[in-house]
C-alpha positions in Angstrom: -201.0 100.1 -34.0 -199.1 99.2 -30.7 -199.5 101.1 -27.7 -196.8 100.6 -25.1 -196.2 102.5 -22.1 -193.5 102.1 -18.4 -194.9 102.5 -15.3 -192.2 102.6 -12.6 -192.5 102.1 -8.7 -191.6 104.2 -5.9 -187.8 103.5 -5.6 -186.9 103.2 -9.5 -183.9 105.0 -10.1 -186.2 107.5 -12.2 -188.6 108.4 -9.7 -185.6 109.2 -7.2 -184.0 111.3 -10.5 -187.3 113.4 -10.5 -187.5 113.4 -6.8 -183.9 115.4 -6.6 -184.9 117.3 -9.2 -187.9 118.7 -7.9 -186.4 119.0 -4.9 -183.7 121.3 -6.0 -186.3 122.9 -7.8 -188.2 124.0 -4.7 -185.0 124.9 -3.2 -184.4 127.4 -6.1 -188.7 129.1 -6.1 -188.5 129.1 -2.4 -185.9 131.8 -2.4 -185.9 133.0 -6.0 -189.4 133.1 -7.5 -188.1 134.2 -10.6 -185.3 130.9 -11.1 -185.0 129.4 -14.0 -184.2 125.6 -13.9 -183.6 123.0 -16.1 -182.1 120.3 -13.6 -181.8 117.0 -14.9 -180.3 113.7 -12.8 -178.8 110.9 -13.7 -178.0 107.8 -11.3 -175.9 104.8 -12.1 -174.4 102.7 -9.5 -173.4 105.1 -6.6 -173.0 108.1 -8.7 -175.7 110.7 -9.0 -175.1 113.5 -11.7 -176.9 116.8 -11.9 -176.5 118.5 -15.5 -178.5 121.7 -16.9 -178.6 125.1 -16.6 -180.1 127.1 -13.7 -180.3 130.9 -13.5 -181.6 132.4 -9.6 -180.5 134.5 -7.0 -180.9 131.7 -4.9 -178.0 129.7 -2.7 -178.3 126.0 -2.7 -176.8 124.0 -1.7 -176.9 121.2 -3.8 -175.1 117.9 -2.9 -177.5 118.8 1.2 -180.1 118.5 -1.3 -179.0 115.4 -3.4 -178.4 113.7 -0.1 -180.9 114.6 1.8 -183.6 113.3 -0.8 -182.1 110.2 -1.2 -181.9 109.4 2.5 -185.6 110.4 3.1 -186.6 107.8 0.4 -184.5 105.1 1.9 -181.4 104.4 0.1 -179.1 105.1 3.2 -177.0 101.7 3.9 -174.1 100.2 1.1 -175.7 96.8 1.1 -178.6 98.6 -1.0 -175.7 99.6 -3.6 -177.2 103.0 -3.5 -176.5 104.9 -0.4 -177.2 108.7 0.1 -174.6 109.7 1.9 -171.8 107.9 0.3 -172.3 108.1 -3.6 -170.4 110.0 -5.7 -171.9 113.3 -7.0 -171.2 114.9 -9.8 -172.3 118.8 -10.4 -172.5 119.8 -14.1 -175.2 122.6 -14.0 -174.5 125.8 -15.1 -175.9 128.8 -15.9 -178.7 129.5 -18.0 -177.4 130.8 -21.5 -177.4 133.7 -22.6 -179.4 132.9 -26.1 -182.2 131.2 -23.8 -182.5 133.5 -21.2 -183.2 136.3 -24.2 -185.7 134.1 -25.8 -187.5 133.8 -22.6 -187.4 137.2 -21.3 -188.8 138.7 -24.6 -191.9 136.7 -24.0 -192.8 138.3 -20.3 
């Protein structure tokens, strides 16, 4: 048997995914404890996309977010090729369907 695993650094394009991720996560409990999110993001190049579905109350505001977390971590000049507050973002989540969201509730 071969056991493999990755282990990525601080800065990897992953950690940075799961960073916004998380981050628009908190956005969502902090106002909605009840949200539902299923955020996944994707970064290639300069381009961030968010995809999944997200059911709350909440209002967020989601490319301050994107930005924001990608700024704090560092990417915030061109010469990096990544740059928080120039790439491209794309916003594909939507909300939570209807087939979930009854599979879920019958179990609380």
């Amino acid at each position: 048997m071969i056991f493999t695993s990755e282990s990525v650094s601080a800065g990897h394009p992953d950690k940075v995914c799961d960073q916004i991720s998380d981050a628009i996560l908190d956005a969502a409990l902090a106002q909605d404890k009840n949200s539902r999110v299923a955020c996944e993001t994707l970064i290639k190049d300069n381009n961030v996309v968010l995809a999944g579905e997200i059911t709350t109350g909440a209002s967020i505001n989601y490319e301050k977010i994107v930005r924001d977390t990608i700024n704090e971590i560092g990417y915030n000049d061109d010469e990096l090729g990544f740059n928080g507050t120039t790439c491209n973002i794309a916003n594909l989540l939507g909300e939570q369907s209807q087939d979930i969201a009854q599979g879920v509730d019958e179990f609380e």
